[in-house]
C-alpha positions as CSV (number, residue, x, y, z in Angstrom):
1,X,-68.6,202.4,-78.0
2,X,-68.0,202.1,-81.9
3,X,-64.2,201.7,-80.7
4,X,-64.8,198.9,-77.7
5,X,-66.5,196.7,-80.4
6,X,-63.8,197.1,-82.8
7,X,-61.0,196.1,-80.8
8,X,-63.0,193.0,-79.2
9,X,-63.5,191.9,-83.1
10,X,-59.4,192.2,-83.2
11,X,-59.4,189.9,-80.6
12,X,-61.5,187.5,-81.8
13,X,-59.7,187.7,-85.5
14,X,-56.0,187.0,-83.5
15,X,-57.7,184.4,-81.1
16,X,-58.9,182.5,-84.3
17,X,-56.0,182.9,-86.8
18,X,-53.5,181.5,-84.1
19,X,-55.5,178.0,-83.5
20,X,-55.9,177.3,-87.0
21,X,-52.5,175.6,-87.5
22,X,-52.1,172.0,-89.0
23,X,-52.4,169.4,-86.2
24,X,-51.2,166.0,-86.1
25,X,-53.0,162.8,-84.0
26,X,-51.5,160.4,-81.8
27,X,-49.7,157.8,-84.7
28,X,-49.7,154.4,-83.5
29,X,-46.6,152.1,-82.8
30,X,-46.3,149.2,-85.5
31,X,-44.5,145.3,-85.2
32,X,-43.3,143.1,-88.0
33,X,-41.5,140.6,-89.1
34,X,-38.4,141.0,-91.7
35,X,-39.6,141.1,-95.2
36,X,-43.2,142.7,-94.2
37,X,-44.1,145.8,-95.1
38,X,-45.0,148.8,-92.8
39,X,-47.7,151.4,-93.7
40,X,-48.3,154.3,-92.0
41,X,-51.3,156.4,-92.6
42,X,-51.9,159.8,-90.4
43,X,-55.1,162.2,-91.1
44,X,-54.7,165.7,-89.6
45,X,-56.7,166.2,-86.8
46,X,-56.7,170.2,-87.7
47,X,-56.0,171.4,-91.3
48,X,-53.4,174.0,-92.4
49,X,-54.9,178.0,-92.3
50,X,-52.4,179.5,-94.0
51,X,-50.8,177.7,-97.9
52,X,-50.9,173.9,-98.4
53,X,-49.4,171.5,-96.0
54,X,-45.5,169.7,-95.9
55,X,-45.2,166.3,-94.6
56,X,-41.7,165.5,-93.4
57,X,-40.5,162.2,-91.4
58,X,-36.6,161.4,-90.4
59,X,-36.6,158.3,-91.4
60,X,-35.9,158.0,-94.6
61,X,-36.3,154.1,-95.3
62,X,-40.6,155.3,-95.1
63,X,-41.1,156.4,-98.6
64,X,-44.5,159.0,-98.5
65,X,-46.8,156.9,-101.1
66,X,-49.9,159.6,-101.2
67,X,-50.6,162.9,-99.2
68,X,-52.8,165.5,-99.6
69,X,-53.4,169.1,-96.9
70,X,-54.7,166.7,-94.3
71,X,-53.5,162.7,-95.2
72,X,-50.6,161.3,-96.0
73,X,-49.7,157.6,-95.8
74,X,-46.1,156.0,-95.9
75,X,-44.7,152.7,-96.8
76,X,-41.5,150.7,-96.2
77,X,-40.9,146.7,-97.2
78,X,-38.3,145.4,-94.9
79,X,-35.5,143.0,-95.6
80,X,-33.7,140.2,-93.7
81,X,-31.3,142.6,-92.5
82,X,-33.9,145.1,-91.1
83,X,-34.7,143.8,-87.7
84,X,-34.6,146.4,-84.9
85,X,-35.9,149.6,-83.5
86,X,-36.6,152.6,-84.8
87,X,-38.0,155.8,-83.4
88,X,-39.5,158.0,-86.0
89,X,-40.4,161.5,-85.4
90,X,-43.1,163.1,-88.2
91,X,-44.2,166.9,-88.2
92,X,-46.2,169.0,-90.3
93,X,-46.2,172.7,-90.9
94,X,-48.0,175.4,-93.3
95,X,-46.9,178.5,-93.7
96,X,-46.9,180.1,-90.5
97,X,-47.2,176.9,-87.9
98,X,-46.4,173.2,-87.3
99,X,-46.7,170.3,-85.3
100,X,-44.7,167.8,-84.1
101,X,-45.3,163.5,-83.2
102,X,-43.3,160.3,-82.6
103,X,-44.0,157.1,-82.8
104,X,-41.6,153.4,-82.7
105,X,-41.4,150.8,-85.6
106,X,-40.0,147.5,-84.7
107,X,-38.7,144.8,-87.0
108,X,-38.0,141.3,-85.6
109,X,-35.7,138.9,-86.7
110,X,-36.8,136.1,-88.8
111,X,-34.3,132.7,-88.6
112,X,-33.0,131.4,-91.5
113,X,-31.5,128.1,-92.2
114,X,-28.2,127.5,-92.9
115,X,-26.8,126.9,-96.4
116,X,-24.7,124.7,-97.4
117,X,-21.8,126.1,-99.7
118,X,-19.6,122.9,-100.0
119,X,-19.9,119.8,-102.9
120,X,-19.5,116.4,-101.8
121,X,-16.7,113.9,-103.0
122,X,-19.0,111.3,-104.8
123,X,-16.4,108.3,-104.9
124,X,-14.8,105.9,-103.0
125,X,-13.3,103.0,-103.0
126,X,-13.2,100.1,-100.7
127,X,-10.9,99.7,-97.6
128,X,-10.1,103.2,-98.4
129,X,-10.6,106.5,-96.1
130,X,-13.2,108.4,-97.5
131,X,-12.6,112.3,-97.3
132,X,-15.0,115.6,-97.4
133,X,-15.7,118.5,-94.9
134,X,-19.5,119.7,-95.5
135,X,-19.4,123.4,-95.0
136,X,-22.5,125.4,-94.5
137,X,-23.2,129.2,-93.5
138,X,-25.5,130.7,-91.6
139,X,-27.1,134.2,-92.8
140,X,-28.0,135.4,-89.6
141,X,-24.4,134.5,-88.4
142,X,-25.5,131.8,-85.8
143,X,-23.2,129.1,-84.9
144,X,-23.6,125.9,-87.4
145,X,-24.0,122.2,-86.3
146,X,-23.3,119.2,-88.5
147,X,-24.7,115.8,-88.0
148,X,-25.9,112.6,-90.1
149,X,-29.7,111.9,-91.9
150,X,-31.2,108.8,-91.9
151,X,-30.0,105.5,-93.2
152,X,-26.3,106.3,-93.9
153,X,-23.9,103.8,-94.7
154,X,-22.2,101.8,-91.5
155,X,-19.5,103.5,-89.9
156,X,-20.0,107.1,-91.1
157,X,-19.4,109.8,-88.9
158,X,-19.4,113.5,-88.8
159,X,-17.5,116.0,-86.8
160,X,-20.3,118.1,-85.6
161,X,-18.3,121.0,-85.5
162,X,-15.8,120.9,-88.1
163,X,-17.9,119.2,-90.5
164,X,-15.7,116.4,-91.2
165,X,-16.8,113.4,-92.4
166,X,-15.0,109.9,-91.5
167,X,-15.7,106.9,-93.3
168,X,-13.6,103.7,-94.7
169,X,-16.1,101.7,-97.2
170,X,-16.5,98.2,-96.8
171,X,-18.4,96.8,-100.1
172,X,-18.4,98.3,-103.5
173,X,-21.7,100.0,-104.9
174,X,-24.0,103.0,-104.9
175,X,-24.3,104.3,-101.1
176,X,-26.8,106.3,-99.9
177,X,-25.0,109.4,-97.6
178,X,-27.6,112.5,-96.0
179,X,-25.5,115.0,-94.1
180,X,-27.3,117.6,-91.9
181,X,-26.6,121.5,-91.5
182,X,-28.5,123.1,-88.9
183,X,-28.3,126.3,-86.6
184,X,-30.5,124.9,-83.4
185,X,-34.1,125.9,-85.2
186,X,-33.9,125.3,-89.0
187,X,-31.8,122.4,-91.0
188,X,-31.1,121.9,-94.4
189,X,-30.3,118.6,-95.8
190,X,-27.3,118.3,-98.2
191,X,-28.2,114.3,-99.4
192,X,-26.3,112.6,-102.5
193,X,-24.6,109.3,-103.5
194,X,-21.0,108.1,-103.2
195,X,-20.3,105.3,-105.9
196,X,-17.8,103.1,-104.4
197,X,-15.8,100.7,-106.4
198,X,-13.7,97.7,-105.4
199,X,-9.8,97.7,-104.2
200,X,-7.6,96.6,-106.5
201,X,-6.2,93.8,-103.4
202,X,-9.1,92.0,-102.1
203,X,-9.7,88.7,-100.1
204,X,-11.9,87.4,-98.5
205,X,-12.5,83.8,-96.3
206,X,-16.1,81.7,-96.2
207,X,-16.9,81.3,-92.5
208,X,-16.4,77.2,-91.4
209,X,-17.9,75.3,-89.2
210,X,-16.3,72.1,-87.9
211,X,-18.5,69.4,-86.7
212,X,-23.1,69.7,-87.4
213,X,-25.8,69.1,-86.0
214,X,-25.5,65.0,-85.7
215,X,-22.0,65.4,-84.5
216,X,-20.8,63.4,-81.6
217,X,-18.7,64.9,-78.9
218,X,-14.9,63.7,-78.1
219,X,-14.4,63.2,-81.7
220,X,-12.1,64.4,-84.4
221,X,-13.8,66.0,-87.2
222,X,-13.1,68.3,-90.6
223,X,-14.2,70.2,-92.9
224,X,-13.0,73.1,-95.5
225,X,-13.2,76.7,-95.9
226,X,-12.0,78.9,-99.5
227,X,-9.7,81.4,-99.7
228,X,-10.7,84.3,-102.5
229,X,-8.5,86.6,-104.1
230,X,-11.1,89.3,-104.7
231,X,-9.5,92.0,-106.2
232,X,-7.6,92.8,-109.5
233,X,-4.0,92.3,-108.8
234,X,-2.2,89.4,-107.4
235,X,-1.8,88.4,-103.8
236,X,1.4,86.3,-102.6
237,X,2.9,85.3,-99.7
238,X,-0.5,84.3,-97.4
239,X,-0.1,83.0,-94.5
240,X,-3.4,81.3,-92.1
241,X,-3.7,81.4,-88.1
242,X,-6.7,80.3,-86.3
243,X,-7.1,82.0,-82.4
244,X,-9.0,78.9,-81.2
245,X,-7.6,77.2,-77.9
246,X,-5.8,74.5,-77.4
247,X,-8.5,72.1,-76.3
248,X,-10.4,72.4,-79.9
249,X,-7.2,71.2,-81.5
250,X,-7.9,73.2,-84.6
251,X,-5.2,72.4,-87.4
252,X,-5.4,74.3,-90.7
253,X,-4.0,72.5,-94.0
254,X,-2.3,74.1,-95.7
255,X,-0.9,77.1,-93.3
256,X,0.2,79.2,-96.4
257,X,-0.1,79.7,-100.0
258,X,2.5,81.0,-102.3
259,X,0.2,83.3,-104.9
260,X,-3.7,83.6,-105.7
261,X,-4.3,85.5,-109.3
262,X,-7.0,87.7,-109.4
263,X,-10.7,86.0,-109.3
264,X,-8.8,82.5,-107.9
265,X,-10.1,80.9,-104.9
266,X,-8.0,77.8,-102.4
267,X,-9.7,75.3,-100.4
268,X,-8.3,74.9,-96.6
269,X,-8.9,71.7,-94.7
270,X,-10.2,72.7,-90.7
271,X,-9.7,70.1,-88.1
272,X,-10.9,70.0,-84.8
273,X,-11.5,68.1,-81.9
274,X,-15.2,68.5,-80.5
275,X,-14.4,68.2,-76.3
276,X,-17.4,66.5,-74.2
277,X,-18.4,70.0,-72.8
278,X,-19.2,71.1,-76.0
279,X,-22.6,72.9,-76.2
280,X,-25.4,72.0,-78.7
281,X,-26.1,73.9,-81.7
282,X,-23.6,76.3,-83.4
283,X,-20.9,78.3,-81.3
284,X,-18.0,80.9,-82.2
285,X,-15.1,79.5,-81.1
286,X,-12.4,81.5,-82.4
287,X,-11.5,83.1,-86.0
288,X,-9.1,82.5,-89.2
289,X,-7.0,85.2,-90.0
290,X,-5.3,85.2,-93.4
291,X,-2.6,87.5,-94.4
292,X,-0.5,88.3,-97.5
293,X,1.0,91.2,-100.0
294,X,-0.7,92.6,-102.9
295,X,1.7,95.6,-105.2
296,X,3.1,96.3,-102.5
297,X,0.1,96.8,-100.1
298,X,-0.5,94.1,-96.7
299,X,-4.0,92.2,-97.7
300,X,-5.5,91.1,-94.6
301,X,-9.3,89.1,-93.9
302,X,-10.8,87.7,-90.9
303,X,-14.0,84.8,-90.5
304,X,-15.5,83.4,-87.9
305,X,-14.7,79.8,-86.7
306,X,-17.6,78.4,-85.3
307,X,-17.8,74.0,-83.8
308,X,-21.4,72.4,-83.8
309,X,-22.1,69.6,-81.8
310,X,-25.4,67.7,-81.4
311,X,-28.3,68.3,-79.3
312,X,-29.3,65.6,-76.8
313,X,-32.3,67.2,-75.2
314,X,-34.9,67.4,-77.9
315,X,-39.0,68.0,-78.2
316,X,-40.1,65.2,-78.2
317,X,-44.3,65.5,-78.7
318,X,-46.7,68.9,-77.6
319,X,-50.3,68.8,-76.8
320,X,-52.2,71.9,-76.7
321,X,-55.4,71.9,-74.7
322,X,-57.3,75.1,-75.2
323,X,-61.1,74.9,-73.0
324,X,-60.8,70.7,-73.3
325,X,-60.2,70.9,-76.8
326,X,-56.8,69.0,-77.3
327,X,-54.4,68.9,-80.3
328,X,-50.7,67.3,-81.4
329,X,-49.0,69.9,-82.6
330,X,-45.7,71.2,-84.6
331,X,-42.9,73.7,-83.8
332,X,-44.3,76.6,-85.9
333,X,-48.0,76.0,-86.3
334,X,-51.2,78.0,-85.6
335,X,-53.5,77.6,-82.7
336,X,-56.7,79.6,-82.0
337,X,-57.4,81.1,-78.7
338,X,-59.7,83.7,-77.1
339,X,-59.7,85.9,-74.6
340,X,-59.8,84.0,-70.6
341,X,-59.2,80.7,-72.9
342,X,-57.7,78.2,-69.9
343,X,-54.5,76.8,-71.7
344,X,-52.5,73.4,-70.9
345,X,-49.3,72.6,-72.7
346,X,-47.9,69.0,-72.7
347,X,-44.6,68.5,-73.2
348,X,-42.6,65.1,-73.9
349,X,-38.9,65.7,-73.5
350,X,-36.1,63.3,-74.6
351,X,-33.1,62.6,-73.7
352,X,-31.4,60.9,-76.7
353,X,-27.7,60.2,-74.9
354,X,-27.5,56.5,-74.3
355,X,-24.8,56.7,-71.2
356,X,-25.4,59.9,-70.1
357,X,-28.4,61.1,-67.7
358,X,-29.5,65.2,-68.2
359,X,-29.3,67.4,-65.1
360,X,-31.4,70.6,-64.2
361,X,-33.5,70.4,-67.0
362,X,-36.2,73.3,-67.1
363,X,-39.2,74.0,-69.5
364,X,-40.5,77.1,-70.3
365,X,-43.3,78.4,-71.9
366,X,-43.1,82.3,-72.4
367,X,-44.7,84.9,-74.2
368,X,-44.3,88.7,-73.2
369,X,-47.4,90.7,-74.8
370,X,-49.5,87.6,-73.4
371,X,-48.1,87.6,-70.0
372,X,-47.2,83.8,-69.9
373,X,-44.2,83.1,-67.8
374,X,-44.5,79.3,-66.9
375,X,-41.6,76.9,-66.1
376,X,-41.3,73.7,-64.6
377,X,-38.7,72.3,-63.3
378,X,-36.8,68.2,-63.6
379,X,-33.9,67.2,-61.7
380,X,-33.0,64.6,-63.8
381,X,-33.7,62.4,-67.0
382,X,-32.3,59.2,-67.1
383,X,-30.0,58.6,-70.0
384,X,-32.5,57.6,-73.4
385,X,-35.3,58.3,-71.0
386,X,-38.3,60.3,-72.0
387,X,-40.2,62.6,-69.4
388,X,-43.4,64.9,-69.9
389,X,-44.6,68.1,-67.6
390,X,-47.7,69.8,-67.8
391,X,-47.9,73.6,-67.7
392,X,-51.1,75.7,-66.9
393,X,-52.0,79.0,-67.7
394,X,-55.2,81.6,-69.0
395,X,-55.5,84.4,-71.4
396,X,-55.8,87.1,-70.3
397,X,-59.3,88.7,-70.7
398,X,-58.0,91.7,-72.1
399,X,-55.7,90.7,-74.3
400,X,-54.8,92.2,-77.9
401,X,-55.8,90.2,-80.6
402,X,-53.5,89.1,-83.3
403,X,-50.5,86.7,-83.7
404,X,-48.5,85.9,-80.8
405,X,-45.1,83.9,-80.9
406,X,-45.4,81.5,-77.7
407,X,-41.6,80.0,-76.9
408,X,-41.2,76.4,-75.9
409,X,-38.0,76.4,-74.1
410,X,-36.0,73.3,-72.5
411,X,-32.6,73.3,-71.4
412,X,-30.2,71.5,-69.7
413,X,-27.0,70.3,-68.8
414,X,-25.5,66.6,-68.8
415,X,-23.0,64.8,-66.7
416,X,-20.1,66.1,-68.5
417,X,-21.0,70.2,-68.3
418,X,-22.6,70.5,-72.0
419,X,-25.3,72.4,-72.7
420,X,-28.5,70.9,-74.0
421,X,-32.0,72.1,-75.5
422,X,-34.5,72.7,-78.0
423,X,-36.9,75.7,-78.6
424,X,-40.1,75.4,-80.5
425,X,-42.2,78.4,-81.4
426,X,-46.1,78.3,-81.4
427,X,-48.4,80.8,-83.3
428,X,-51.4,82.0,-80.8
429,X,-54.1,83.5,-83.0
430,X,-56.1,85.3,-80.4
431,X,-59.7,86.1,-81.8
432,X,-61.7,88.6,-79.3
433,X,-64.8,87.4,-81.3
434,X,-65.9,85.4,-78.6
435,X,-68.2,84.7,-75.1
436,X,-66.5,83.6,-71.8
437,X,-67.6,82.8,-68.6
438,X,-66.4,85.6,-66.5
439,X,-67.8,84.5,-62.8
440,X,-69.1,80.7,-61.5
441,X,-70.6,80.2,-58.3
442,X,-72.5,77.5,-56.6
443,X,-75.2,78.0,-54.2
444,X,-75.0,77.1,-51.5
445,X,-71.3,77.3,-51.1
446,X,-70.9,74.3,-48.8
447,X,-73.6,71.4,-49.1
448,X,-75.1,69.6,-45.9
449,X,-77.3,66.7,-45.7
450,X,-80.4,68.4,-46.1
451,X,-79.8,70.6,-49.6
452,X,-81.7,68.7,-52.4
453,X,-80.2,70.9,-55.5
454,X,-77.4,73.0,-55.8
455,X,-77.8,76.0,-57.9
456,X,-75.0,77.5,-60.5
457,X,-75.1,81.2,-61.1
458,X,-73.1,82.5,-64.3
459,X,-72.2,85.7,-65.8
460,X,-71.1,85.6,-69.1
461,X,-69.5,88.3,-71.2
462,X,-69.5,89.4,-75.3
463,X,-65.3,90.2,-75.3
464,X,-66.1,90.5,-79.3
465,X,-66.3,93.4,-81.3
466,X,-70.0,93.2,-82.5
467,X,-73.1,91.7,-80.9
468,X,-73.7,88.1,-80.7
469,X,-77.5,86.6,-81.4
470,X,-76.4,83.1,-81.0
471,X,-74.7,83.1,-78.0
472,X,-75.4,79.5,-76.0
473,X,-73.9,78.0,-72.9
474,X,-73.7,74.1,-72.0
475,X,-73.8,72.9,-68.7
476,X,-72.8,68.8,-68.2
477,X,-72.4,67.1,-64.8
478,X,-72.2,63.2,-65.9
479,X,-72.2,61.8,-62.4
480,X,-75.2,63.8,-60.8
481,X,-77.0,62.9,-64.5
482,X,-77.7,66.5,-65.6
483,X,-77.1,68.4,-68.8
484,X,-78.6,71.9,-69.7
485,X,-77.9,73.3,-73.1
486,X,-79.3,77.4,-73.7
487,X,-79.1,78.4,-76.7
488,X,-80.0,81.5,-78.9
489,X,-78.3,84.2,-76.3
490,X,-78.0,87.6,-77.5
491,X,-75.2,89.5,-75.5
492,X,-74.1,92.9,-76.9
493,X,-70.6,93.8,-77.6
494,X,-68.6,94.2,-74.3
495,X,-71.9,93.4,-72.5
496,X,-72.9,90.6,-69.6
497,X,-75.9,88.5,-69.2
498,X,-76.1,85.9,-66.1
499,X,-77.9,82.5,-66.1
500,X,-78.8,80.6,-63.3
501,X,-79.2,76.6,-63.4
502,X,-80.9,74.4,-60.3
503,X,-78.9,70.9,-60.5
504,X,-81.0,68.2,-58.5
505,X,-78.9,66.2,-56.1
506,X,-81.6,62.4,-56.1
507,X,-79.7,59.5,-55.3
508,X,-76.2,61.0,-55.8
509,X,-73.0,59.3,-54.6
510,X,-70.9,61.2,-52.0
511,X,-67.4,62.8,-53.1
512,X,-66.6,65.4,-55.3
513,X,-68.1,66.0,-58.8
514,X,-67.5,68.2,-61.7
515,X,-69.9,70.2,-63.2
516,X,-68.7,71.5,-66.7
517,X,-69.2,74.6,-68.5
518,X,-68.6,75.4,-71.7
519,X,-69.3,79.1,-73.4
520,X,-70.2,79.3,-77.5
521,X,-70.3,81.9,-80.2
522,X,-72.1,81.5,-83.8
523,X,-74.2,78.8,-81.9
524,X,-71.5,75.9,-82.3
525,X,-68.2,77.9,-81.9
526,X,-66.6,77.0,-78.7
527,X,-64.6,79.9,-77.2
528,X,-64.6,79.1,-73.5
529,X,-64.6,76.6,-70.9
530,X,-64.2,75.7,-67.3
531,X,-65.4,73.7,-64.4
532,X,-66.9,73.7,-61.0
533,X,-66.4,71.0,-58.4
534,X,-69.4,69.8,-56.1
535,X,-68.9,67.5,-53.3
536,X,-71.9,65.7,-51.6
537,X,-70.8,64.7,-47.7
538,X,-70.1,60.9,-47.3
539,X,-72.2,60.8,-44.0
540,X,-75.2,61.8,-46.3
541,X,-75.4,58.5,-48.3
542,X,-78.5,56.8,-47.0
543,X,-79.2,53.5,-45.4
544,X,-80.9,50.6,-47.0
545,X,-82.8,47.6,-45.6
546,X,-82.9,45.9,-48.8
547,X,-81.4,42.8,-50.1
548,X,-80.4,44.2,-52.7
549,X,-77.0,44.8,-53.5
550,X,-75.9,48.7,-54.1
551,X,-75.6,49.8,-57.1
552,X,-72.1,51.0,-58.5
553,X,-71.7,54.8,-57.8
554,X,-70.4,56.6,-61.1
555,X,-67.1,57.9,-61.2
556,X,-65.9,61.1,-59.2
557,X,-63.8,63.3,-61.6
558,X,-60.8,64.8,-59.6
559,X,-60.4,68.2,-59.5
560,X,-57.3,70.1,-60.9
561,X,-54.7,70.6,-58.7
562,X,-55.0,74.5,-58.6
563,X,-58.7,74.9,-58.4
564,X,-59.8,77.6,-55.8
565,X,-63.9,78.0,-56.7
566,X,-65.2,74.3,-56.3
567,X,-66.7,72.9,-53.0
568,X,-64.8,71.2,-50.3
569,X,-65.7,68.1,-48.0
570,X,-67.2,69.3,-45.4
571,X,-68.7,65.8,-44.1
572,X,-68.2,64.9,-40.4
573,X,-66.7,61.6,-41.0
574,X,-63.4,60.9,-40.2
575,X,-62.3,59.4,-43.7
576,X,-63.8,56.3,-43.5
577,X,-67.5,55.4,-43.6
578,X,-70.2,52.2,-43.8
579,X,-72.7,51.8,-45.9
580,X,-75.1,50.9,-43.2
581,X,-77.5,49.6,-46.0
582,X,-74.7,46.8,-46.6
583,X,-74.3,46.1,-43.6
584,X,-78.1,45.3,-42.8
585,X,-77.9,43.4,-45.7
586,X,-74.9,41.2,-44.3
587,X,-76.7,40.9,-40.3
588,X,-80.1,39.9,-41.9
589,X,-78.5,37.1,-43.6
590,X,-76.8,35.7,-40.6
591,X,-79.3,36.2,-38.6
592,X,-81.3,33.6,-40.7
593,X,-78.3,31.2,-40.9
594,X,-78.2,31.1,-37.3
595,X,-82.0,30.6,-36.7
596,X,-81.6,27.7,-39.1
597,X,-79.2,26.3,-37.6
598,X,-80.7,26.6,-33.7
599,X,-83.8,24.8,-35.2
600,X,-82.0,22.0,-37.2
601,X,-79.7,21.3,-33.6
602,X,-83.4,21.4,-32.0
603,X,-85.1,19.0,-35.1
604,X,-82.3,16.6,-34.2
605,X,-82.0,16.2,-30.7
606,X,-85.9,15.9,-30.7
607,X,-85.9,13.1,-32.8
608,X,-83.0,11.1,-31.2
């Protein structure tokens, strides 16, 4: 028995002594970036049984910071040039046992942007090629592409792949040049200044222009031009030719000079005939080229030739109306409008030519951001004739306040093929501080003989940016003698209120009548206006058996021509009506005559 027992304890002692070996856990993979550090830290999940414990790793890049029998931590700070993967096996052993696990450490690339390794050339000089190739590298070897910053000189180009840069510098000074290096992610900017200095053979020509703005067609006219020798050595030998055709007769005089020091400037006489096609205002009609030799090296300069002629076709007058409020005004000036403000632009056009009428005139008013697009059209104005057109249009309820350049445009064209016209340029100030009438309505719709009123139904709206407390709205129909003024409204920003009025219709003459409404702000400030249209059948004028005769009816305002919300005659005449109180009038009285008469014939023939 002794003996059973002692083996079993054997047993037990081997069992034991062969688990007891150092054990390592599952070690976790780990992701960074180049440049971050790794740090690996394992604890034993069994401790060593037999002597201390080694930690070993084949990897040598992780350097073991701090270990003990049963912890150990390791370390590694990556570089740029560390990105990949790397499996890493670790194992631990005492003195009779080990164990054995693997984990991955992966490194990912981190772009960098390209450097730039060339110097620029710094100087230049004028109507000379300017040379440098920007050269840039890219440490993690991608492929480099070269383009321009902002705000470089005119003309300056790069190669994108070579690098070159291409320029010929046209004035002297400090220039501003950025160049760009960049590998499709991250740029870097290589920016500096070229100092460019002047030629030594220079010259330059003044730009002429024959004929003005007074200047009569089929004439001959002149005028001069200077030739400058702007650099530092002498030019000789210039010649002068003009590329204008024949039918502007352009002579230059003289065609050459024989020298021009340094700093000296020649005056050139220009001559040209102005044809009677000739457009207004200032045109390009060809250019002066002059030519000569300067140590050695061909000088050459071009300017523009441009011919003027006068305009015939002119502005004569404007009137702005802006909700009944007219005004005369001037090419440039300011005029205050509000959101749905009803607009009408008067325009008095001229024809100044004595002998010549203008053709297919047209005048425009036009302003984009607003939305106004209006045109009329003439056929003809008669030569010194004046003509003026009317053109119509709202602001838009929603539109941006601010400064807004309106164009008055007219053209046209006269008898002979020349161009003609004149454009002025009005400010609209739109203020959205303001109250408009957004919706008008009469009730009823269409009148008959037996309605006694007529009512008017508004809604107004606060298109301002704060609340208005004295709002007010005027209502004024002089011929059916009523006026209604409410003031004191209070209408909260982008809010509507709606008013009703109940306009008596007593001894009111038949036609149409207007019925005007006018919006305020601040109390006083008008900001809108517009009218409704009324008309009272004729067959509902009634009769009269009264001598007396009837009185003068007060005078119908016409509608516009493009009103769509006022009433329309619905009367059952058929355009032409009696006054049957008149006529009653006119019968009575010769029905008196002839009683008067029947009874003098009667007096008399009883007395003879």
């Amino acid at each position: 028995m002794n003996r059973l027992v002692m083996i079993f304890a054997l047993f037990l002692i081997t069992i034991i002594s062969v688990s007891a070996q150092p054990t390592l856990p599952t070690i976790p993979d780990v992701t960074v970036n180049e440049t971050g550090d790794v740090q690996i830290e394992i604890t034993l999940s069994a401790g060593p049984d037999n002597g201390s414990t080694t930690w070993f790793r084949n990897f040598s890049s992780l350097v073991l910071s701090n270990s003990n029998n049963t912890y150990a931590k390791y370390t590694w700070s990556t570089g740029y040039n560390d990105a990949g993967v790397y499996n890493v096996r670790f194992n631990v052993s005492d003195a009779d046992s080990s164990d054995t696990e693997t984990m991955t450490i992966t490194v990912l690339n981190v772009n960098r942007a390209p450097s730039v390794t060339s110097s620029p050339t710094l100087t230049a000089t004028v109507g000379h090629a300017y040379n440098y190739t920007i050269v840039a590298t890219d440490p993690d070897g991608n492929t480099v592409q070269y383009t321009l910053g902002a705000n470089n000189p005119s003309g300056m180009t790069v190669n994108p792949t070579t690098g070159v840069v291409s320029w010929t510098p046209t004035t002297a000074g400090a220039v501003p040049v950025s160049l760009i290096a960049s590998d499709g992610q991250l740029s870097t900017y290589q920016n500096y200044t070229v100092t460019v200095s002047g030629q030594a053979w220079s010259m330059t020509l003044s730009e002429p222009t024959i004929g003005g703005s007074s200047q009569d067609r089929e004439e001959n006219t002149t005028t001069t031009m200077t030739v400058t020798n702007a650099g530092t050595e002498m030019i000789t030998g210039i010649t002068l030719t003009s590329s204008a055709v024949a039918k502007y007769q352009v002579v230059l005089t003289p065609l050459s000079i024989a020298s021009l020091a340094p700093g000296a400037s020649t005056s050139i006489t220009v001559k040209g005939y102005v044809p009677e096609d000739k457009n207004s205002g200032k045109e390009k009609i060809g250019t002066i080229t002059a030519t000569g030799t300067s140590a050695g090296n061909q000088v050459t300069t071009t300017a523009n030739l441009n011919m003027q002629a006068e305009n015939n076709l002119v502005i004569k007058k404007v009137r702005v109306t802006v909700n009944d409020d007219t005004d005369t005004v001037d090419d440039g000036d300011k005029i205050t409008v509000y959101p749905a403000s009803e607009i009408q632009i008067e325009v008095e056009v001229k024809n100044t030519i004595k002998d010549l009428d203008m053709e297919d005139v047209n005048i425009a008013v036009y302003n984009d951001d607003l939305d106004i697009d209006e045109d009329k059209d003439i056929s003809t104005i008669k030569d010194g004739k004046t003509t003026t057109v009317t053109l119509k249009f709202k602001i838009d309820e929603d539109a941006d306040d601010g400064k807004h350049d309106v164009e008055i445009i007219v053209e046209g064209e006269d008898e002979n093929g020349a161009k003609h016209g004149e454009t002025w340029t009005l400010r609209f100030d739109v203020e959205e501080e303001g109250i408009i009438i957004v919706k008008s309505t009469l009730a009823p719709s269409t009148l008959s003989c037996q309605d006694k009123s007529v009512d008017l139904n508004l809604v107004l709206k606060n298109v301002g940016t704060k609340d208005e407390d004295e709002a007010a709205i005027e209502i004024v129909a002089t011929t059916l003698k009523y006026e209604k003024r409410l003031s004191d409204l209070s209408i909260d920003e982008d809010d509507e209120i709606t008013r009703s009025f109940t306009i008596p219709l007593k001894d009111v003459a038949s036609g149409m009548h207007a019925i005007k409404i006018t919006a305020f702000k601040d109390f006083d400030e008008q900001t809108h206006m517009k009218y409704v249209y009324v008309t009272v059948p004729s067959s509902c004028v009634p009769s009269t058996n009264t001598t007396t005769p009837p009185p003068v009816p007060p005078p119908v305002i016409p509608p516009p021509s493009d009103n769509t919300g006022g009433f329309v005659d619905v009367g059952t005449g058929t355009g032409f009506s009696f006054d049957m109180g008149v006529w009653g009038t006119i019968l009575l009285v010769l029905a008196n005559i002839l009683v008067l008469v029947i009874i003098i014939i009667l007096l008399v023939k009883f007395l003879l």
